[in-house]
C-alpha positions as CSV (number, residue, x, y, z in Angstrom):
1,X,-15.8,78.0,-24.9
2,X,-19.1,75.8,-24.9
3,X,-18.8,72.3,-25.3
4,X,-20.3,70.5,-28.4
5,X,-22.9,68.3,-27.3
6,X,-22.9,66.7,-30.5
7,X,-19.9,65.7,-30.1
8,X,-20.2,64.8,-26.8
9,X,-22.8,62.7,-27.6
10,X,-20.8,61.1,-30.0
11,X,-18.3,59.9,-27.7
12,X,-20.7,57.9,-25.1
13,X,-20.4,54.3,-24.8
14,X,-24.6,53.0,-25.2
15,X,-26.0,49.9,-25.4
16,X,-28.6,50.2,-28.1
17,X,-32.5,49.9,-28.2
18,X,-32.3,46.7,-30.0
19,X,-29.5,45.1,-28.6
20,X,-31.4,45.6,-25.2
21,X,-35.0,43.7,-26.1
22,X,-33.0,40.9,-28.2
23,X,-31.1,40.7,-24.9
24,X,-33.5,40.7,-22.8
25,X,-35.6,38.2,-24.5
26,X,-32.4,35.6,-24.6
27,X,-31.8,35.9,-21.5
28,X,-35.5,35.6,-20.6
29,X,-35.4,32.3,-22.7
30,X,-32.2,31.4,-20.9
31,X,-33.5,31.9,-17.6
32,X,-36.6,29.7,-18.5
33,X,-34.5,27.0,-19.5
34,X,-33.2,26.3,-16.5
35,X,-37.5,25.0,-15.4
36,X,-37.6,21.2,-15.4
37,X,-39.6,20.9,-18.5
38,X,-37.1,22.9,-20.9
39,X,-33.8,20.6,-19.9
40,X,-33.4,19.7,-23.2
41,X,-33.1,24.1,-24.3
42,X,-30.9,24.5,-21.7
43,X,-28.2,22.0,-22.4
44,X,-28.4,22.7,-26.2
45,X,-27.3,26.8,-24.4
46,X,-25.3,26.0,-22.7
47,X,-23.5,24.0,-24.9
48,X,-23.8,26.5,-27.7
49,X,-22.4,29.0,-25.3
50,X,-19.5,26.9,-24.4
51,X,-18.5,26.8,-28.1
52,X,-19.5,30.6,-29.3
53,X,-18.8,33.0,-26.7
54,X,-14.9,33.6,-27.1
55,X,-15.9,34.1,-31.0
56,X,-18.2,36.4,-30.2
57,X,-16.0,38.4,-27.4
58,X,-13.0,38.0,-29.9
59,X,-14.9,39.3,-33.4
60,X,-16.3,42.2,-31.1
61,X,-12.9,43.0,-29.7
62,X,-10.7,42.9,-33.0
63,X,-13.7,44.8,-34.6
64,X,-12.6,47.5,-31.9
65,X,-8.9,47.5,-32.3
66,X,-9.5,48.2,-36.0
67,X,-12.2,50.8,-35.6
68,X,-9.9,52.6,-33.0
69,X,-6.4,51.9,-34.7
70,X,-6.6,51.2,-38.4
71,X,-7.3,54.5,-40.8
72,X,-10.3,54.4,-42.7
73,X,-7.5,54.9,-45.6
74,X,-5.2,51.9,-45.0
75,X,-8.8,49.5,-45.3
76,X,-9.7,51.2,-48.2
77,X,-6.2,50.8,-50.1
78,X,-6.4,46.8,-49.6
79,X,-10.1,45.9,-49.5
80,X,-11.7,49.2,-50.9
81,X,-10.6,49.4,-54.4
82,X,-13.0,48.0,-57.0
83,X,-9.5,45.8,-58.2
84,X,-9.7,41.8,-59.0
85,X,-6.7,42.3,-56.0
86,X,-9.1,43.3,-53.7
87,X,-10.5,40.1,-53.6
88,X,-7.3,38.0,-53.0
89,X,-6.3,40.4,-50.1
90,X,-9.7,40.0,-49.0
91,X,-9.5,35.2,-49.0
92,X,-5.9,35.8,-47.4
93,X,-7.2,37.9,-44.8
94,X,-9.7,35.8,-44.0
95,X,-7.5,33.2,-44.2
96,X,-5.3,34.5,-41.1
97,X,-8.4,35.3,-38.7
98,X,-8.9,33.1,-36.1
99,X,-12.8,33.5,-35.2
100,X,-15.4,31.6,-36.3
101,X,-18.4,32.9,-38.5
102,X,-20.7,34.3,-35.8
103,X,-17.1,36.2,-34.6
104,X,-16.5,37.4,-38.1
105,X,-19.4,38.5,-38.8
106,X,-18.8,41.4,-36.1
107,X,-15.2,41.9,-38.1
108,X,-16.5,41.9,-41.4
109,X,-19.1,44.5,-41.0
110,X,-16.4,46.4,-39.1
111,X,-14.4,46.5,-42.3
112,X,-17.4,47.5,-44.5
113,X,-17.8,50.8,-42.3
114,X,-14.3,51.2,-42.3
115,X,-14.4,51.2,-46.1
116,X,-13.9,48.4,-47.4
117,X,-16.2,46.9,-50.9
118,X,-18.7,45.3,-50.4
119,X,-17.1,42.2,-52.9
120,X,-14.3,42.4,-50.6
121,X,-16.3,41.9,-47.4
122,X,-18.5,39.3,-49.4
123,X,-15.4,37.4,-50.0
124,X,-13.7,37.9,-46.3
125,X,-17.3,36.0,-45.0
126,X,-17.1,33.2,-47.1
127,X,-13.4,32.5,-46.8
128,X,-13.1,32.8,-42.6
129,X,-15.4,30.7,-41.4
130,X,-13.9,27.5,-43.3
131,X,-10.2,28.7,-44.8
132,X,-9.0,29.9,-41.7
133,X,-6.1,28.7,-39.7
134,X,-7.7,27.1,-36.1
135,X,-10.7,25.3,-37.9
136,X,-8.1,23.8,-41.0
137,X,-6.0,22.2,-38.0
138,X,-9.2,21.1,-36.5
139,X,-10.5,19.8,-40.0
140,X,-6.9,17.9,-40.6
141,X,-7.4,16.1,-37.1
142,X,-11.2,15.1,-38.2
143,X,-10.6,14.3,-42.0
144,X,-6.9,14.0,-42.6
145,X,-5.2,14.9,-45.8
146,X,-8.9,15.7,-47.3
147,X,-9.3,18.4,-45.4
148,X,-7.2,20.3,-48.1
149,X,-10.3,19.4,-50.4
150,X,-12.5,21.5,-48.1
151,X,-10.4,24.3,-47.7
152,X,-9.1,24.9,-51.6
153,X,-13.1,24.3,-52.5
154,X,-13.9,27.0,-49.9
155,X,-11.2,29.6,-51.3
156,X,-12.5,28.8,-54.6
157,X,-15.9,30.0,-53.7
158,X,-14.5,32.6,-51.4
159,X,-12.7,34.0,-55.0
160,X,-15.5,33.3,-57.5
161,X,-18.3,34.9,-55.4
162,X,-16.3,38.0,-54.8
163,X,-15.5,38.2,-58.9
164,X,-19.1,37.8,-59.5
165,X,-20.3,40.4,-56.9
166,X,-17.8,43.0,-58.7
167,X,-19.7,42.3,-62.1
168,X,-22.8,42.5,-60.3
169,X,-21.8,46.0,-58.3
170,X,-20.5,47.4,-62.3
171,X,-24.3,46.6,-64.0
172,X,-26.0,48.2,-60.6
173,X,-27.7,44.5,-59.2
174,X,-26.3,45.7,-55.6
175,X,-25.7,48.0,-53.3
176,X,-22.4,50.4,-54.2
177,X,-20.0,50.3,-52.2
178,X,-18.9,53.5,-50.0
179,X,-16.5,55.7,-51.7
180,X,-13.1,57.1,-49.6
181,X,-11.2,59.6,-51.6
182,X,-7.3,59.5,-49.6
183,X,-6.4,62.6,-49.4
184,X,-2.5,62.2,-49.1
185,X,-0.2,59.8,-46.7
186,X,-2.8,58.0,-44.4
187,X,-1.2,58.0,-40.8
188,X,-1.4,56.1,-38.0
189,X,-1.9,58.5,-35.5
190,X,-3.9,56.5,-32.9
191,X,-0.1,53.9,-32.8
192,X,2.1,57.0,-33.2
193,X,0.2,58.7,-30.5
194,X,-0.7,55.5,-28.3
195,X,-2.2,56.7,-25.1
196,X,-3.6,53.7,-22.5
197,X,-6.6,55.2,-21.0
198,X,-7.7,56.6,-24.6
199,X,-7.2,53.6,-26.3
200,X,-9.1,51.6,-23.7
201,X,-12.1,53.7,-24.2
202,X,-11.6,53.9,-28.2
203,X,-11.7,50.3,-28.4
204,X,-14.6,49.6,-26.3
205,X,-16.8,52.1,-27.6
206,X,-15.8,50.7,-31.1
207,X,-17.2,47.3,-29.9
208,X,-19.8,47.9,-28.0
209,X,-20.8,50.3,-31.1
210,X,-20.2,46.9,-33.3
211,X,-21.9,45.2,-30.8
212,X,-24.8,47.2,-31.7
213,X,-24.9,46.7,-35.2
214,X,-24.5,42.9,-34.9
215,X,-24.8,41.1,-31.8
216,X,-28.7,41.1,-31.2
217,X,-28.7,39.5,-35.2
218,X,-26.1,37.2,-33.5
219,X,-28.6,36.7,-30.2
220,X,-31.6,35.1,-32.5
221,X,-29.6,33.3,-34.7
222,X,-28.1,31.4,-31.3
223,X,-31.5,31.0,-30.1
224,X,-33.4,29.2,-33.1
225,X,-29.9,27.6,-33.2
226,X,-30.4,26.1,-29.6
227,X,-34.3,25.4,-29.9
228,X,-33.9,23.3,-33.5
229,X,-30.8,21.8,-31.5
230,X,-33.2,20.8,-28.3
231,X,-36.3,19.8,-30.4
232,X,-35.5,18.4,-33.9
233,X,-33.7,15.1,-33.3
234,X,-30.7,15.2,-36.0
235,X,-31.2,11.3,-36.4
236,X,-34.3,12.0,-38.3
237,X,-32.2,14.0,-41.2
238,X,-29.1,11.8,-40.9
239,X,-31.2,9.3,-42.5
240,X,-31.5,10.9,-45.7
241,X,-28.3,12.1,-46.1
242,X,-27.0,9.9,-48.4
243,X,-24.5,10.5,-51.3
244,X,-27.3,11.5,-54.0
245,X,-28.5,14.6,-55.4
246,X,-31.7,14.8,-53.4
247,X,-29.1,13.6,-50.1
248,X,-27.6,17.2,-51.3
249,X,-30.5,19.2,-50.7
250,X,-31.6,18.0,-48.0
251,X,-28.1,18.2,-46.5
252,X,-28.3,22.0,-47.4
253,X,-31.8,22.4,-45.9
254,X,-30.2,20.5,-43.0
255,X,-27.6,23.3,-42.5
256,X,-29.5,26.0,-43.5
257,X,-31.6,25.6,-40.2
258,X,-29.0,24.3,-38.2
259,X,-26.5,27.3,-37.4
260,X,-23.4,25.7,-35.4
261,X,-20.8,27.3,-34.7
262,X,-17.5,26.6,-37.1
263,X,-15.9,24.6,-34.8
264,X,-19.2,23.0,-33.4
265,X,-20.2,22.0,-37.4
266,X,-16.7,20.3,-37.6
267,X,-17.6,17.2,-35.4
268,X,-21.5,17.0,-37.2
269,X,-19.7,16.8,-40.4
270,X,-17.5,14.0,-39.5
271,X,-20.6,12.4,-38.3
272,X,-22.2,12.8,-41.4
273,X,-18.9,11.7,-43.2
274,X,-19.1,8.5,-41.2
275,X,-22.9,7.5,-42.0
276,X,-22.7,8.4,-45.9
277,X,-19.1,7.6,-46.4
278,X,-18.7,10.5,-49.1
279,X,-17.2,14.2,-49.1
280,X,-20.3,15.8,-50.7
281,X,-22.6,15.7,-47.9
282,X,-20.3,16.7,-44.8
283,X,-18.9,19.6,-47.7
284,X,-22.3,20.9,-48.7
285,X,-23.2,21.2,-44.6
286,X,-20.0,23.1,-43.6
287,X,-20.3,25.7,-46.6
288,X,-23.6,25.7,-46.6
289,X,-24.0,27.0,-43.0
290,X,-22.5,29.8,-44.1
291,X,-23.8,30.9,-47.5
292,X,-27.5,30.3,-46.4
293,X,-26.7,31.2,-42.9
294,X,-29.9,33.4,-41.8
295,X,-27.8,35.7,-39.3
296,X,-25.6,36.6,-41.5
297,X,-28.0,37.2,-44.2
298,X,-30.2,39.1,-42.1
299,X,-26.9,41.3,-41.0
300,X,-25.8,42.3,-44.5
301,X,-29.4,43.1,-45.5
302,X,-29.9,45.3,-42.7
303,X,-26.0,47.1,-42.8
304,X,-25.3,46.6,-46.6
305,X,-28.6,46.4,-48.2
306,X,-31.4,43.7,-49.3
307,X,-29.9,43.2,-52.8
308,X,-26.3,42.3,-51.6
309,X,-28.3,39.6,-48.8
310,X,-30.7,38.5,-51.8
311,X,-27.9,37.7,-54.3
312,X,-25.5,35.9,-51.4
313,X,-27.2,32.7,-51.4
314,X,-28.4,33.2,-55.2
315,X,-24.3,33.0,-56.3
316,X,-23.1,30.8,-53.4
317,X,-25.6,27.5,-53.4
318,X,-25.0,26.3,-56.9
319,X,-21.4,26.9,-56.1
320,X,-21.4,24.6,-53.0
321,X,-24.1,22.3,-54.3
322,X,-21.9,21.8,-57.8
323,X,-18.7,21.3,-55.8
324,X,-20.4,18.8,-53.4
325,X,-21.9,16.9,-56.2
326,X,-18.4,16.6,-57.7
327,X,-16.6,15.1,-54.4
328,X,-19.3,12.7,-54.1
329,X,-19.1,11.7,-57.6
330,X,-14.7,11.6,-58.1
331,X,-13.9,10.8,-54.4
């Protein structure tokens, strides 16, 4: 019988085209770095590095293990439904990943092929980054008991943005979501059947095919990242971030350029907490790192669709803007 080189092809394990030339240029850039004159891009690298790569690795990885060993089925019964419940599984299971928001990006676009909404993967982005487990510990040791304030206000959002894309998926604003139809018991076949050499080469493929989809985004976000790092001194905005409206926006602007890391924003917002001495600012700059983050915009517009990237920051600012405004005013 002749082999289905379709299939075949199917099964191969390839870098992509544009994973390779957004590789190749950062590490071009990286390389370049290490010349006298560009010190200053190479430490801000090297230190983003330090901080992102095990997200990366880890988002890639688990994004594996569930295209390999989780149905399409068992994704679409908890995150694919167009049901308010979606959107509470989605907050707690953000809530329980422990990768940061350049790591969860790779898991959440995982879960969108898988099947699940797009509301429900809406809602898993907002809520990791900043409601889950390692960066609330790392959040008490920086801010105490107020640190609860950041992570119920981030929920919150997490909740009401995922609501408001459901109305806006029902009147046809966005993108629809993909449709599964279950056709009986969904089965683990993949756990049942567990094989060590077959699930090594599942869950790679599923990565590196993630990988694809994802990481070169990832790779320019990290570089602007590293060149605003190395070249805009953050003294000049810490001067104007003061505990007004207008110290708001420009706080927002702040973060919108600056992409850190979840765990590298952490220590920044402290800093910021110490100069202004209010929770608005350091508030509006975690969240807003990840609502107006241009990765993962530029991710969800080129996997989900333009509308669904469009009305992201559209629903999300006022919401972090409103809530920052409030802390600064009552706390």
């Amino acid at each position: 019988m002749e082999k289905c080189h379709h299939c075949e092809k199917e099964d191969k394990i390839k870098i992509g085209k544009k994973l390779k030339i957004f590789g190749s240029i950062f590490i071009l850039f990286f390389l370049l770095s290490y010349l006298p004159f560009f010190s200053s891009l190479n430490e801000a690298l090297i230190s983003y590095l330090s901080l992102m790569w095990w997200a990366i690795l880890l988002g890639l990885f688990i994004g594996g293990l569930i295209d390999y060993f989780v149905p399409e089925e068992f994704i679409f019964k908890y995150l694919g439904k167009k049901k308010k419940i979606s959107i509470i599984y989605a907050v707690l299971t953000g809530f329980l990943m422990s990768a940061c928001s350049h790591g969860i990006l790779a898991i959440s676009m995982q879960l969108y092929k898988k099947g699940a909404s797009i509301p429900a993967v809406i809602t898993f982005l907002l809520a990791s980054p900043w409601a889950n487990l390692p960066v609330t510990i790392l959040l008490f040791g920086f801010f105490g008991w107020k640190a609860l304030l950041f992570i119920f206000a981030a929920m919150l959002i997490a909740v009401i943005t995922g609501f408001v894309f459901m109305l806006l998926e029902k009147f046809n604003l966005i993108e629809k979501s993909k449709e599964i139809i279950i056709k009986g018991n969904y089965k683990w076949e993949n756990i049942n059947n567990f094989n060590l050499k077959n699930s090594l080469k599942g869950v790679t493929k599923g990565s590196v095919d993630l990988a694809n989809m994802v990481l070169w985004w990832i790779l320019i976000g990290f570089l602007f990242a590293a060149l605003i790092s190395a070249y805009v001194p953050a003294h000049i905005f810490m001067n104007y971030f003061g505990p007004t409206f207008t110290g708001l926006l420009l706080t927002l602007a702040f973060a919108t350029i600056i992409e850190v890391c979840s765990e590298g924003s952490a220590p920044i917002a402290f800093e910021i907490f110490n100069k202004v001495g209010s929770l608005g600012n350091p508030f509006v700059f975690l969240m807003a790192g990840v609502v107006t983050d241009y990765t993962e915009i530029g991710l969800i517009w080129s996997n989900i669709g333009k509308k669904t990237a469009i009305w992201l920051p559209i629903v999300t600012v006022p919401q972090v803007v409103l809530i920052g405004w409030l802390f600064n005013m009552f706390l």
